[in-house]
N, C-alpha and C positions, 0 to 999 in steps of 0.2 A: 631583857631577860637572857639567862645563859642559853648558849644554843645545846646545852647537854640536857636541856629537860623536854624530853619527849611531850610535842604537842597532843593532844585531842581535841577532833572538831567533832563536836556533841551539835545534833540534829536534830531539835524538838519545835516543835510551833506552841506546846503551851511554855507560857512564858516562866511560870511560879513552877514547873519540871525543869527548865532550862537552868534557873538560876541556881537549883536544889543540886542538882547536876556539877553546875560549873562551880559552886563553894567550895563541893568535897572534891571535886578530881583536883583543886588551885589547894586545897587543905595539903593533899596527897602527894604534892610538890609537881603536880604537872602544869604548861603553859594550858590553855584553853582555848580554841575561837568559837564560836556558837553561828549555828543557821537556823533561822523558822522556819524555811523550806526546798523544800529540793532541786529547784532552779539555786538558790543562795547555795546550796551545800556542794552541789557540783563545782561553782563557780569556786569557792572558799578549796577545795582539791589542790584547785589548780594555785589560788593564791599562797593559800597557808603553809602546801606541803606537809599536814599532817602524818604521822606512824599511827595514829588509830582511828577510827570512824564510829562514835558511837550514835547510832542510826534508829529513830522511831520508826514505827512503818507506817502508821495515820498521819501521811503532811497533805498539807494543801498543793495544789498544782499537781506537782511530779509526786510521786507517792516514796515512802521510805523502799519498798520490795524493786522501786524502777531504780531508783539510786545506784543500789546495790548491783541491781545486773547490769549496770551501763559500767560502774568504777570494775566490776570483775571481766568486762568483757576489752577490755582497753588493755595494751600491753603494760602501759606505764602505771595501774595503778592497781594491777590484779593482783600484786603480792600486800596491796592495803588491807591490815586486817581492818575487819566490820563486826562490830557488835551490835545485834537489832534488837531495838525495845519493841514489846507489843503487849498489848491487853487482850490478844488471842492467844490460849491457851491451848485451843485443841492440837492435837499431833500433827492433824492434816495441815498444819498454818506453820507449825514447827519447823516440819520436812519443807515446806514452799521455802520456810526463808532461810534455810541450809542450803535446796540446792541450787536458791540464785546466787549463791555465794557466801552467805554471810558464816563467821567464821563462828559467831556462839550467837545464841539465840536468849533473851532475857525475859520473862513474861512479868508485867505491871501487875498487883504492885510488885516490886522487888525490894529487897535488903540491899542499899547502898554499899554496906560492908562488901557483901557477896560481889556486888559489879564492881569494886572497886579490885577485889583479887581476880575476877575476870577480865578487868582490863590490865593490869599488870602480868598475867598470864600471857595474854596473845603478845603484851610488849617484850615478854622475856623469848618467844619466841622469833617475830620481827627485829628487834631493837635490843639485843640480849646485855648490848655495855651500857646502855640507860638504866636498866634496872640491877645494876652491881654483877653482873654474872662475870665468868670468869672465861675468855675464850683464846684460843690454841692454834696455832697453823707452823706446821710445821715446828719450826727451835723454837720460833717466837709464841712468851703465852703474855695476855694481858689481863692485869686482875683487874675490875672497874669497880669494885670496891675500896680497895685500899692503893689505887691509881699505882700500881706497880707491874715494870714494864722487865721482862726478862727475854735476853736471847741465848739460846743453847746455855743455862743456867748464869746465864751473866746479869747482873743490873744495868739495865739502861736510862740515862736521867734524858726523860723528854717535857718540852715545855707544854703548856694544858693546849696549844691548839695542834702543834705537832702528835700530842696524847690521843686527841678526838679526832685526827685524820686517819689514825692508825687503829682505832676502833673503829670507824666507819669500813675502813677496809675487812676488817677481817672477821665484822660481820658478815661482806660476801666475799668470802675472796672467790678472784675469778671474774669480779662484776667489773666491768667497766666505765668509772663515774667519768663525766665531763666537768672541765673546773667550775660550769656554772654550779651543777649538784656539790659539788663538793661546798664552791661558796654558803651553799642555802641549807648543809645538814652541818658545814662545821664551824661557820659564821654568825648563821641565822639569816633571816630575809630581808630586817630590817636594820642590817648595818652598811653599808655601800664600803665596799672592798673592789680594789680591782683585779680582774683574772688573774697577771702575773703574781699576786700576792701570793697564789695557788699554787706555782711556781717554786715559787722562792723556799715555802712552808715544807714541801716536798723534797727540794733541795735536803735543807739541813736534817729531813725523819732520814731520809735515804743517809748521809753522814752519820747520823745516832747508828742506823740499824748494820751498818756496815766497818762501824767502829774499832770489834775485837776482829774483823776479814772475814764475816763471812759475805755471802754471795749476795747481790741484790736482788731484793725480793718486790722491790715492785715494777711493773710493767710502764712503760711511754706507750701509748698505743696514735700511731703519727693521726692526728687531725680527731680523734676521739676524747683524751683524756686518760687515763690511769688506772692499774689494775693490781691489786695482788695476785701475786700467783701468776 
């Protein structure tokens, strides 16, 4: 699968919510991993590298409420948005799974419709060139709608992995990715690339983006990996 379609690991232990789940977010053009439970769902974190987490809060073992406060108390995975499902309704259950982190709260039953513009909401937030948004730094603006790349009003032709390294960036700029993240958000996880490939790719966006002279915008940072800004 392309690595531009924003994964979500959907967290359910009934199996016939799991599937109902993973039809429409696969309908919706997103990849899918699925856990039954909270041991699986932490582990799948680390494998999958998910951009959303949509999280019941009734699991067996590790509970949906523990999930969520262990992925928001971790450096590496507290900017993961979390959407929790739950069939508690009251405010007091509300407010609990807001302030262990979770980023919107869904109460069962729900409109499929409805979660599905709440998960593309937190994705426009987290992952803003996944879902077509249009984002700016500095000269440079990239539209991910209609894959066009301008610096200080000029067209710049880059090729779709140079494209996706260059939105990864400037969704944060300032962040500093290691080529492994780079491989696993602009690759995918399940294609075997090797680091310098990283390299090389960075190479030739740095040639595009330095094309009409202007200044190089992205950072070496020695024994880390790469940064805008």
């Amino acid at each position: 699968m392309s690595s531009e379609q924003p994964t979500v690991l959907v967290v359910e232990d009934e199996a016939a919510q799991r599937a109902v789940l993973t039809y429409n977010l696969e309908a919706e053009g997103f990849r899918v991993a699925a856990a039954e439970n909270g041991e699986e769902a932490l582990l799948m974190v680390e494998e999958e590298n998910p951009d959303i987490v949509v999280l019941d809060w009734m699991l067996p073992e590790v509970s949906g409420i523990e999930v969520c406060r262990r992925l928001k108390t971790r450096a590496e995975t507290r900017a993961l948005p979390v959407i929790m499902l739950s069939a508690r309704s009251e405010e007091v259950d509300r407010v609990r799974g807001l302030e262990t982190g979770a980023d919107d709260y869904v109460v069962k039953p729900y409109s499929v419709v409805e979660l599905m513009a709440r998960v593309r909401a937190q994705l426009r937030r987290a992952r803003p060139a996944t879902v077509g948004v249009r984002l700016e730094h500095e000269d440079i603006v990239l539209d991910a709608e209609t894959h066009r790349v301008t610096r200080d009003g000029q067209d710049l032709k880059l090729g779709p992995t140079e494209f996706r390294l260059l939105a990864t960036f400037m969704e944060k700029p300032g962040r500093v990715w290691s080529r492994e993240q780079l491989l696993d958000r602009v690759w995918g996880r399940d294609i075997y690339v090797d680091t310098r490939t990283v390299d090389v790719h960075i190479g030739r966006l740095r040639k595009v983006l330095m094309r009409n002279g202007g200044t190089d915008p992205l950072r070496t940072v020695r024994g880390a990996g790469y940064a805008l800004g």
